[in-house]
VOVOMAR-372653 format. One record per residue (C-alpha): residue number from 1; x, y, z. Coordinates in nm, 4 decimals. Layout:
BEGIN
[NUM [X Y Z]]
...
end
This chain:
BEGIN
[1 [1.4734 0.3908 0.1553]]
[2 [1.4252 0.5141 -0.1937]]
[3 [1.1638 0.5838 -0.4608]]
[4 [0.7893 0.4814 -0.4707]]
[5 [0.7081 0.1744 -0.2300]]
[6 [1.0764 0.1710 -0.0196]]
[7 [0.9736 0.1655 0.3470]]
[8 [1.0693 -0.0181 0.6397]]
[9 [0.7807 -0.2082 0.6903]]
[10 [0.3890 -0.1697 0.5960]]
[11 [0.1315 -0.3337 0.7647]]
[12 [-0.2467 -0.3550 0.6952]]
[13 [-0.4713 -0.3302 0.9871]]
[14 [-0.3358 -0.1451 1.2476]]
[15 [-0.4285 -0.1779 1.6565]]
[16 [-0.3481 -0.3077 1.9889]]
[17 [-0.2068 -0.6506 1.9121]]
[18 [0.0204 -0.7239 1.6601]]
[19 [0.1011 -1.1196 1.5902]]
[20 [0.2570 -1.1697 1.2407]]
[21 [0.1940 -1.4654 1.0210]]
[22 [0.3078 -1.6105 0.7140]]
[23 [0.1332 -1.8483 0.4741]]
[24 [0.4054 -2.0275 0.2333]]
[25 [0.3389 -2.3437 0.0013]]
[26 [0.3533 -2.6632 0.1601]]
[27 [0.6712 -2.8957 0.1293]]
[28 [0.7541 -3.0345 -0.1818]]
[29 [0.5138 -2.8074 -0.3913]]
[30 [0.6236 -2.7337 -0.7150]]
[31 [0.4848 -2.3658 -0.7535]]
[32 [0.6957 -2.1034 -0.9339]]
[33 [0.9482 -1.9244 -0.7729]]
[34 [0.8076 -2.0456 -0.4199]]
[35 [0.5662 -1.7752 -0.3267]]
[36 [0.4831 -1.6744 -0.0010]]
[37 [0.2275 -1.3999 0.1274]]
[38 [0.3294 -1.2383 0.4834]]
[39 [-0.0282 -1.1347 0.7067]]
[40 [-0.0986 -0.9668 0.9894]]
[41 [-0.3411 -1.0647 1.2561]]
[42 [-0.4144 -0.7765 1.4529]]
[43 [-0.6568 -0.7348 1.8010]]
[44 [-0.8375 -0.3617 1.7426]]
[45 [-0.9972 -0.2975 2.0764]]
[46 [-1.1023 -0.6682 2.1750]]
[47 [-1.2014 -0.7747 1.8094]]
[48 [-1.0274 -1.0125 1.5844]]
[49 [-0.9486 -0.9040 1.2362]]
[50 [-0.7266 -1.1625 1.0947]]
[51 [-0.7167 -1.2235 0.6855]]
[52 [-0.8210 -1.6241 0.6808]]
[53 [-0.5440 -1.8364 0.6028]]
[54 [-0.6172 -1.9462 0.2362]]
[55 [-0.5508 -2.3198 0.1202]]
[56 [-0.2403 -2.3146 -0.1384]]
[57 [-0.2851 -2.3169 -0.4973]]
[58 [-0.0306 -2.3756 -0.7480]]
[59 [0.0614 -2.0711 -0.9204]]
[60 [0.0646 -1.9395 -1.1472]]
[61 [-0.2738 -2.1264 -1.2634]]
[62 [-0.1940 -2.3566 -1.5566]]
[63 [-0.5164 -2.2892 -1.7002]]
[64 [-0.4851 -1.8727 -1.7888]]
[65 [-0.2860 -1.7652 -2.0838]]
[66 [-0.2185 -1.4393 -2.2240]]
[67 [-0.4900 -1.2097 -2.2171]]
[68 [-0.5054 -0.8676 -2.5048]]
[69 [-0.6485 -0.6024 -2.4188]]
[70 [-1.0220 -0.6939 -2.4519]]
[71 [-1.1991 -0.7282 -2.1161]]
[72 [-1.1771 -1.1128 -2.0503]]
[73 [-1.3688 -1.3264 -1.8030]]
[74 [-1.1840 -1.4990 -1.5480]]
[75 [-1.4839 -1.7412 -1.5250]]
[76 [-1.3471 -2.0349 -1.6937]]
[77 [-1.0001 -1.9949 -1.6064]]
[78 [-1.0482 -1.9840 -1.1851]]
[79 [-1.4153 -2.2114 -1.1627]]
[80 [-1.1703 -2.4959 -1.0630]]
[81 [-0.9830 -2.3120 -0.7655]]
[82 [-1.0817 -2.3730 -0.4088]]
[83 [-1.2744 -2.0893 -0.2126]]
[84 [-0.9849 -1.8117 -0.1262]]
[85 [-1.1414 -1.7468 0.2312]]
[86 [-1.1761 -2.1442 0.3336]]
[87 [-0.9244 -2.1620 0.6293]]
[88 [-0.6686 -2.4177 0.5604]]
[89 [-0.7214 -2.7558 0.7721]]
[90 [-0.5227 -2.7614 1.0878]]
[91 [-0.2742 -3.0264 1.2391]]
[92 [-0.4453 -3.2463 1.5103]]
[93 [-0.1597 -3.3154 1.6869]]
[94 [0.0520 -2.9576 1.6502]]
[95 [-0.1639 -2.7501 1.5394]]
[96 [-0.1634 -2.4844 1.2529]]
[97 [0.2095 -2.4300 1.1692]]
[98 [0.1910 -2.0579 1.1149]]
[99 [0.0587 -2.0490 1.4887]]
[100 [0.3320 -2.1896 1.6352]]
[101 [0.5745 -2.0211 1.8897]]
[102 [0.8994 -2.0890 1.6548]]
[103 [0.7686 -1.9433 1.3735]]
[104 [0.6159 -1.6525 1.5617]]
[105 [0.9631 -1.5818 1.6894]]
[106 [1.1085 -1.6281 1.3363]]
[107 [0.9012 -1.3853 1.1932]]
[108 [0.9583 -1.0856 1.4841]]
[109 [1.3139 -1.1532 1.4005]]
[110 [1.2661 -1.0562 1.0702]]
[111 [1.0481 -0.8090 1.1093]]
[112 [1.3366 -0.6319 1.3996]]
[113 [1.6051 -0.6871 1.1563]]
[114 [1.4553 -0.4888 0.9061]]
[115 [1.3792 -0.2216 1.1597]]
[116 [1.7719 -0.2442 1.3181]]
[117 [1.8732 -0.1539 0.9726]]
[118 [1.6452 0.1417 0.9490]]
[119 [1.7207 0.2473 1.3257]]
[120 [2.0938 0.2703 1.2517]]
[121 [2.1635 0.4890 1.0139]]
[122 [1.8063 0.6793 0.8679]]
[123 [1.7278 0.9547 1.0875]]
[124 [1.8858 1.3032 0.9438]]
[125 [1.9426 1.5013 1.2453]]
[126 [1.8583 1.7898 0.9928]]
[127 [1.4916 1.6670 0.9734]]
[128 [1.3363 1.3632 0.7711]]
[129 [1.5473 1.0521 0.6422]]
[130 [1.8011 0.9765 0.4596]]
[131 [1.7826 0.7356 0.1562]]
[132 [2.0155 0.4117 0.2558]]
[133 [2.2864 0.2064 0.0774]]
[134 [2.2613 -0.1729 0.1192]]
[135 [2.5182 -0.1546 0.3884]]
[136 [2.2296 0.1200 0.5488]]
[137 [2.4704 0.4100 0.5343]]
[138 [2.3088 0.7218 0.3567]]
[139 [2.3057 0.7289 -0.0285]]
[140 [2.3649 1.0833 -0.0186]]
[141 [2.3536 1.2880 0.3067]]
[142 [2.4832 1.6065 0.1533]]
[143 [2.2556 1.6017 -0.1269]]
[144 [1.9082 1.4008 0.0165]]
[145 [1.5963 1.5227 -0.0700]]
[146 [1.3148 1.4625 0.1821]]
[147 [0.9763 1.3766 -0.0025]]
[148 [0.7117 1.3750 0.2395]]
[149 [0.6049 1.0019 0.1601]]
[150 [0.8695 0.9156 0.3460]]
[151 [0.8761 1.0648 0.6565]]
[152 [0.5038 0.9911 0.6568]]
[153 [0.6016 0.5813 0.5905]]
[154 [0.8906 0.5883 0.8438]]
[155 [0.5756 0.7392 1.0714]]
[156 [0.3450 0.4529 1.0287]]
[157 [0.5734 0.1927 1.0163]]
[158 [0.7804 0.3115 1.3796]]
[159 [0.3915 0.3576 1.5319]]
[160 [0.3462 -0.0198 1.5002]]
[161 [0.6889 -0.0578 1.6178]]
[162 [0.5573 0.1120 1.9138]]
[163 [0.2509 -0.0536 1.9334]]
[164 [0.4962 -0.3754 1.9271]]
[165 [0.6819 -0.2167 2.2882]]
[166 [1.0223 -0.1823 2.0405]]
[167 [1.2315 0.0603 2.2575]]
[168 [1.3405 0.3783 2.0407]]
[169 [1.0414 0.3647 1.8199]]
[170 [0.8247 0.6327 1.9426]]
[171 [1.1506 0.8903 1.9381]]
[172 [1.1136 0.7863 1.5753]]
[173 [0.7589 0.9034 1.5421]]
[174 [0.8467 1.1821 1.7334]]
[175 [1.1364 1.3034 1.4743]]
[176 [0.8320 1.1964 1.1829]]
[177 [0.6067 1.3855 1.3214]]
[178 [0.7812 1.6696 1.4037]]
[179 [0.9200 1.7455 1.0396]]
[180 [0.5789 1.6684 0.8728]]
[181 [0.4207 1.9266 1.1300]]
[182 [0.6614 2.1932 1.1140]]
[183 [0.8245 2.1678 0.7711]]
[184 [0.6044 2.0299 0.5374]]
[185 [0.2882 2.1335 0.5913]]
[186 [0.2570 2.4650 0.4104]]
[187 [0.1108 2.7878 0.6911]]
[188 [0.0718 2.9653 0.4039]]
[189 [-0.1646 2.8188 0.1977]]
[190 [-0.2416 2.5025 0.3573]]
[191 [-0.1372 2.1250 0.2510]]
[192 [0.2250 1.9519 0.2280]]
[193 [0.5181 2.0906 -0.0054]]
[194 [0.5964 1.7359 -0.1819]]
[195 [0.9849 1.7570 -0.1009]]
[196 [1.2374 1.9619 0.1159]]
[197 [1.6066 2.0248 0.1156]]
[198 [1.6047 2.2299 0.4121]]
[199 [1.3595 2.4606 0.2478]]
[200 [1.0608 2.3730 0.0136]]
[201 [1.2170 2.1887 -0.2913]]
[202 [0.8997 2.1004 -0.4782]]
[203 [0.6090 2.3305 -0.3916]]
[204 [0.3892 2.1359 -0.5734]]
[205 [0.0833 1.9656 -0.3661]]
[206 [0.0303 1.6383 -0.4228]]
[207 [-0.2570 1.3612 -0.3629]]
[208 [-0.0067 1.0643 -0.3272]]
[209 [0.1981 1.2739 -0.0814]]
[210 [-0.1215 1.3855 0.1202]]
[211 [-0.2499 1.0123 0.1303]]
[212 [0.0352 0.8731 0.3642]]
[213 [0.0344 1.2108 0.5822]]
[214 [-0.2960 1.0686 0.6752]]
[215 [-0.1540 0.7057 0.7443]]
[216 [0.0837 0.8999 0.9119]]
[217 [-0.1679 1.0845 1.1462]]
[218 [-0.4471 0.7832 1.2146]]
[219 [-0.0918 0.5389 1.2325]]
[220 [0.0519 0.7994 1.5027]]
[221 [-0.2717 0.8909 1.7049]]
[222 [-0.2832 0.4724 1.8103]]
[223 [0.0261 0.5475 2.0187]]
[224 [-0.0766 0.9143 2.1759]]
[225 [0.1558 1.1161 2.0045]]
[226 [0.0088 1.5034 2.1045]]
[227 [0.0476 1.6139 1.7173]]
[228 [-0.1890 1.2809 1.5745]]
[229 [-0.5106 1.5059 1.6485]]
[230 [-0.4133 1.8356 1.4718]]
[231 [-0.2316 1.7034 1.2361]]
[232 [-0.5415 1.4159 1.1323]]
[233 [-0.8019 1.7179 1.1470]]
[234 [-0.5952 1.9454 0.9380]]
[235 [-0.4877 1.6970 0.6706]]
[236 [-0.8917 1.5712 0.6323]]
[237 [-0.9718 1.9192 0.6072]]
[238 [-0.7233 1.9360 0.2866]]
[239 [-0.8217 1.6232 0.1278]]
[240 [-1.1789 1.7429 0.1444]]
[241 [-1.1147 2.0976 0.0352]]
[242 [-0.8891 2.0465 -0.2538]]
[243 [-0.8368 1.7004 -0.3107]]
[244 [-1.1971 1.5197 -0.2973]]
[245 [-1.4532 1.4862 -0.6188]]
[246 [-1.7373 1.3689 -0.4931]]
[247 [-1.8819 1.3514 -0.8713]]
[248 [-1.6126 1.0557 -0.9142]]
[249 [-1.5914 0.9316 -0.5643]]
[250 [-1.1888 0.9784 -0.5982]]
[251 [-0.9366 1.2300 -0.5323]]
[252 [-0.8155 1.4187 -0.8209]]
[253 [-0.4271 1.4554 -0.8329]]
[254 [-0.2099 1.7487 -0.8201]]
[255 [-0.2252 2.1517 -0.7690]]
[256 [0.0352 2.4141 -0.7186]]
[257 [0.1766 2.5487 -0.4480]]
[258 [-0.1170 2.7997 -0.4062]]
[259 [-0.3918 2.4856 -0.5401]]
[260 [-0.3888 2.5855 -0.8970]]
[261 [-0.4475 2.2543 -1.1094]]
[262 [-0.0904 2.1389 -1.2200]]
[263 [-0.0290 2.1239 -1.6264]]
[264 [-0.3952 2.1747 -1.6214]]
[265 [-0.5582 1.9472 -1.4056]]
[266 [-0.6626 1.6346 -1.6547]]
[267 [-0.4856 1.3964 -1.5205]]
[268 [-0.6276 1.1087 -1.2815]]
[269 [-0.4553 0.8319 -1.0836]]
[270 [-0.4691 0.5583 -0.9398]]
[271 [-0.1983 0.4891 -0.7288]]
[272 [-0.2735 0.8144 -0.5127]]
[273 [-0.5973 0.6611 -0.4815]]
[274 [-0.5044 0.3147 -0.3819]]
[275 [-0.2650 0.4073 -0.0906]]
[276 [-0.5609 0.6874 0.0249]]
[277 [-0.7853 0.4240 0.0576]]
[278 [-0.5462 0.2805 0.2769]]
[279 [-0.4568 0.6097 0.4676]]
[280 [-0.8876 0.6227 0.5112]]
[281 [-0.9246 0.2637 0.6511]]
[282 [-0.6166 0.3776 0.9420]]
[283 [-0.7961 0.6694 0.9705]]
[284 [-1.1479 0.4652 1.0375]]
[285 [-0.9637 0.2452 1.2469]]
[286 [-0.8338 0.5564 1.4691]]
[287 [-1.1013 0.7496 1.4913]]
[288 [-1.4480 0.5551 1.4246]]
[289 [-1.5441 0.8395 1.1854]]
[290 [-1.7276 0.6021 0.9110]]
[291 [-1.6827 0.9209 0.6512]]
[292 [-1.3840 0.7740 0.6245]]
[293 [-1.5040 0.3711 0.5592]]
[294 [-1.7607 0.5986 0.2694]]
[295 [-1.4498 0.7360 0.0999]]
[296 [-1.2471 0.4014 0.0961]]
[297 [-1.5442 0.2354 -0.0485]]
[298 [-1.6140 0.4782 -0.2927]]
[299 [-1.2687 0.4493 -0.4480]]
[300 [-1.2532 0.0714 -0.4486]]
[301 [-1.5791 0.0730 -0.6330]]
[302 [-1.4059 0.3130 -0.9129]]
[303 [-1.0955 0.1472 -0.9198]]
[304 [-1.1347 -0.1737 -0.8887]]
[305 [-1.5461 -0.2599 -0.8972]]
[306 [-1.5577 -0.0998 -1.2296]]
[307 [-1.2145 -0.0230 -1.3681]]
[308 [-1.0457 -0.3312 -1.3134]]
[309 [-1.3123 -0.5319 -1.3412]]
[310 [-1.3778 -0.4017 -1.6673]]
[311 [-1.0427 -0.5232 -1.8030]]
[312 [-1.0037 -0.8276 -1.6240]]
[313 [-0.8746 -0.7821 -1.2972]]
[314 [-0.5855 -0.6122 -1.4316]]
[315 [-0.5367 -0.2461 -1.2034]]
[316 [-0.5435 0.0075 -1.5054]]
[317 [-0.3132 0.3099 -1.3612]]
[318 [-0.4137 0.6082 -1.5928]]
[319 [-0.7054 0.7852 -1.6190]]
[320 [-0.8828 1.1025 -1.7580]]
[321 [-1.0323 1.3644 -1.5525]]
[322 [-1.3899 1.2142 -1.5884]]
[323 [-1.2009 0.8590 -1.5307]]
[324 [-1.2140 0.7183 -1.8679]]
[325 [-0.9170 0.4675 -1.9030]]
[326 [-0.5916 0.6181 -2.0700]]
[327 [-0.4026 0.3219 -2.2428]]
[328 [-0.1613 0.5510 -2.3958]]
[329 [-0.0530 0.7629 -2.0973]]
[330 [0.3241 0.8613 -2.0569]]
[331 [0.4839 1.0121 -1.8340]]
[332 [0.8632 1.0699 -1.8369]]
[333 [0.8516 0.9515 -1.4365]]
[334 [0.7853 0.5719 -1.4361]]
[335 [0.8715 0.5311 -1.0574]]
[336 [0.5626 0.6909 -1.0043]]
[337 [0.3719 0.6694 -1.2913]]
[338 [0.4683 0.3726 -1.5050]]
[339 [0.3373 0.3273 -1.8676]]
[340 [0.0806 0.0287 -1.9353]]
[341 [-0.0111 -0.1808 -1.5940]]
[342 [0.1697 -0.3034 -1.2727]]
[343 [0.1340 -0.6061 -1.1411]]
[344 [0.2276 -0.5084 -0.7675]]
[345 [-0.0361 -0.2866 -0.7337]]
[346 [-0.2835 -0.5367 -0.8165]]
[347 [-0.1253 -0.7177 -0.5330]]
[348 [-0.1647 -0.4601 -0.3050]]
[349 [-0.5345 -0.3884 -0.3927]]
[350 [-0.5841 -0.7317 -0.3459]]
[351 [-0.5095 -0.7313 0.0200]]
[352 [-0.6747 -0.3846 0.0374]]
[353 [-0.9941 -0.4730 -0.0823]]
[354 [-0.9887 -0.7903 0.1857]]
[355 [-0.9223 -0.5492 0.4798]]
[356 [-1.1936 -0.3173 0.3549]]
[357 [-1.4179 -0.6181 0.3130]]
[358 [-1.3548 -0.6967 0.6654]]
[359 [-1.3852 -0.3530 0.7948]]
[360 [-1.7320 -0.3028 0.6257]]
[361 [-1.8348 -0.6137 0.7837]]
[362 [-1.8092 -0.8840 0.4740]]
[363 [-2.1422 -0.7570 0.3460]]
[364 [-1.9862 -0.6750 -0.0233]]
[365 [-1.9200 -0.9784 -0.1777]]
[366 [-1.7793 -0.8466 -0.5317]]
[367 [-1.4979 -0.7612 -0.2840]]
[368 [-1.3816 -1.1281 -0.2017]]
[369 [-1.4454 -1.2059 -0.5648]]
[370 [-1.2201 -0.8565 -0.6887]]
[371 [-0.9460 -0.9989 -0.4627]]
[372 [-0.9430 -1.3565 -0.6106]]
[373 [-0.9448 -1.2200 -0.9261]]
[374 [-0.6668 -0.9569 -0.8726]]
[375 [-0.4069 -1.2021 -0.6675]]
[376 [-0.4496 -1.4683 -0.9509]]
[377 [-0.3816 -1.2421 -1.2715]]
[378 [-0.1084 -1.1019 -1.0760]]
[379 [0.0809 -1.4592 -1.0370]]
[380 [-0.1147 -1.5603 -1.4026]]
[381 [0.0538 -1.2334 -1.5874]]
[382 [0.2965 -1.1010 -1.3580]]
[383 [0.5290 -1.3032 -1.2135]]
[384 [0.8793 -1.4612 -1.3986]]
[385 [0.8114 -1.8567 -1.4510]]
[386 [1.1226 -1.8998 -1.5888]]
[387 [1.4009 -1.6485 -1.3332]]
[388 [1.0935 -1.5915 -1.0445]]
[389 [1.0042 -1.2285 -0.9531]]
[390 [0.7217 -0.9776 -1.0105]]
[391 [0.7919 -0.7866 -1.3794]]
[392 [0.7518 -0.4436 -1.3250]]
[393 [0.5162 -0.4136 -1.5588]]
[394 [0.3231 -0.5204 -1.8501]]
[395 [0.2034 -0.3525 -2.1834]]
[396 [-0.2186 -0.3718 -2.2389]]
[397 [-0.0998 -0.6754 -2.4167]]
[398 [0.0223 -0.8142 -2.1215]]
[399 [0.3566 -0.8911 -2.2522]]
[400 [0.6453 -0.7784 -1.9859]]
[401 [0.7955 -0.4275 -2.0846]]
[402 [0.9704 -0.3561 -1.7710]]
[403 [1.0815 -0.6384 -1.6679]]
[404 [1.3360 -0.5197 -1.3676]]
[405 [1.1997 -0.6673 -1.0671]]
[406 [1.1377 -0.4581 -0.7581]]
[407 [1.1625 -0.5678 -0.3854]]
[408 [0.7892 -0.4253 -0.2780]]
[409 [0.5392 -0.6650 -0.5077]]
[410 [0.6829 -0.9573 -0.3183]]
end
């Protein structure tokens, strides 16, 4: 596991039931780079919340081109798709393919190979997780530096394993749950340091960091585990206290150690943002507390009902501290806070914004029309017609600027 997005496995909804599904273009399709999208249907206490299987498009559309940076309707270029949330017509005879008990199987295969390889060889015995090599042996066990993201991530994504009935998974959590308790979370002064080597090795507090210890509590309180409850009331207590502006309906950033505002406090994200609205729909789903469903809402209106909106369903990253864009941001860290735009994040919001949709009830309807928008400029601008693959991301011209490609936009 390594950097900003490597974990195991991430889920949306999480509950009871857990049957995965897969939606890939039909044979013979001449798409680009043969995209597929991997869902999750998931049974929360009796009550279906599956994404509806959307018919396939070709992508990307033939009818977008390059967009500047002027705020540009998608009107024109998308009035000829079908509706995204029309189910997809099923087989008389067999049925809907992705329902079908081979392909079921297929996909839990997967899904347990990429936890095997996680299983084997993650776990520091010291506390936390080691970074992997592609043959899953650690990258660095002498020198591995826990950030809490990813003991958090390991968290959530061993709870559904559990939820699944994998044997070994909830010693996982356990081992998660245990270093996040008793080694991260600052006694002092409240909050999580961002990274250990056996002691504190960044003191700093930060909001992306404190968004996934909440996945990690609501993820781990589905299974039982006796920390979920402390752990979810302490770490709601510090994203209200510190973290919250209620002015911008968003979380501001980053504080010291003792909740001073780092390098002076200007600076607003949105990738902190996007994965606490996340953390707040778990945390919904765990608790029924709808402060939590408010919050979500109220950053997917900033980020994406106005912000992105506002430049053409393109996920703008960098903002000001009363969340005016910031075209020109830099910062010398572009893991975590790339320069320009990414197109994987406006895949993730995409699905985000359908799960809140769902969750709220499907009474917002700029949310279906913000997740259209977003998955289509993300396969219109994003992805590599002529070698496949997301770009990691584009200047506000929308040209590619770093074009590596990265394993978590797919």
């Amino acid at each position: 596991m390594h950097a900003c997005h490597a974990h195991p496995v991430q889920t949306g909804l999480i509950g009871r039931q857990l049957i995965l599904k897969e939606i890939r273009p039909p044979k013979g399709c001449k798409c680009d780079g043969g995209l597929f999208i991997c869902v999750f249907h998931i049974t929360l206490n009796g009550q279906s919340r599956a994404a509806k299987q959307a018919p396939h498009r070709h992508w990307p559309p033939q009818t977008t081109g390059r967009m500047g940076a002027k705020p540009v309707s998608m009107g024109a270029a998308i009035a000829h798709q079908d509706d995204a949330m029309t189910p997809v017509s099923a087989d008389d005879t067999l049925g809907r393919w992705t329902q079908r008990a081979g392909h079921q199987a297929w996909l839990m295969q997967q899904a347990n190979g990429l936890f095997d390889f996680f299983e084997r060889g993650f776990i520091d015995p010291a506390g936390g997780f080691f970074d992997l090599r592609a043959d899953g042996t650690p990258l660095d066990a002498a020198g591995q530096v826990h950030p809490v993201h990813i003991s958090a991530r390991a968290v959530h994504c061993f709870a559904i394993c559990a939820l699944m009935g994998r044997p070994g998974a909830r010693a996982v959590v356990d081992h998660g749950m245990d270093y996040l308790w008793h080694r991260h979370r600052d006694q002092t002064n409240g909050g999580y340091f961002w990274s250990l080597k056996g002691e504190p090795h960044d003191r700093t507090k930060q909001g992306y960091g404190h968004a996934f210890v909440l996945l990690a509590a609501s993820s781990a309180k589905l299974i039982g585990h006796p920390l979920a409850d402390p752990m979810l009331a302490d770490i709601t207590e510090v994203l209200d206290t510190h973290f919250w502006e209620e002015k911008h309906g968003a979380i501001a950033e980053e504080f010291t150690e003792d909740w001073q505002p780092l390098d002076g406090g200007t600076y607003r994200g949105q990738n902190s943002n996007m994965h606490l609205t996340e953390a707040l729909m778990a945390a919904y789903e765990a608790t029924g507390d709808a402060e939590y469903l408010r919050k979500a809402k109220r950053i997917a209106e900033r980020v994406i009902g106005q912000a992105a909106r506002s430049v053409g369903w393109r996920v703008a990253e960098h903002f000001t501290t009363d969340w005016g864009l910031d075209r020109s941001y830099y910062h010398p860290n572009e893991m975590f806070r790339p320069a320009g735009t990414t197109p994987g994040h406006w895949l993730e919001w995409a699905r985000l914004i359908l799960q809140l949709w769902v969750l709220d009830g499907k009474t917002e309807d700029w949310m279906t029309e913000a997740a259209r928008g977003l998955f289509r400029q993300s396969m219109a601008l994003g992805w590599d017609r002529q070698r496949g693959g997301f770009f990691y991301t584009l200047d506000w011209d929308d040209v590619p600027a770093k074009r590596s490609k990265l394993w978590w936009p797919a």
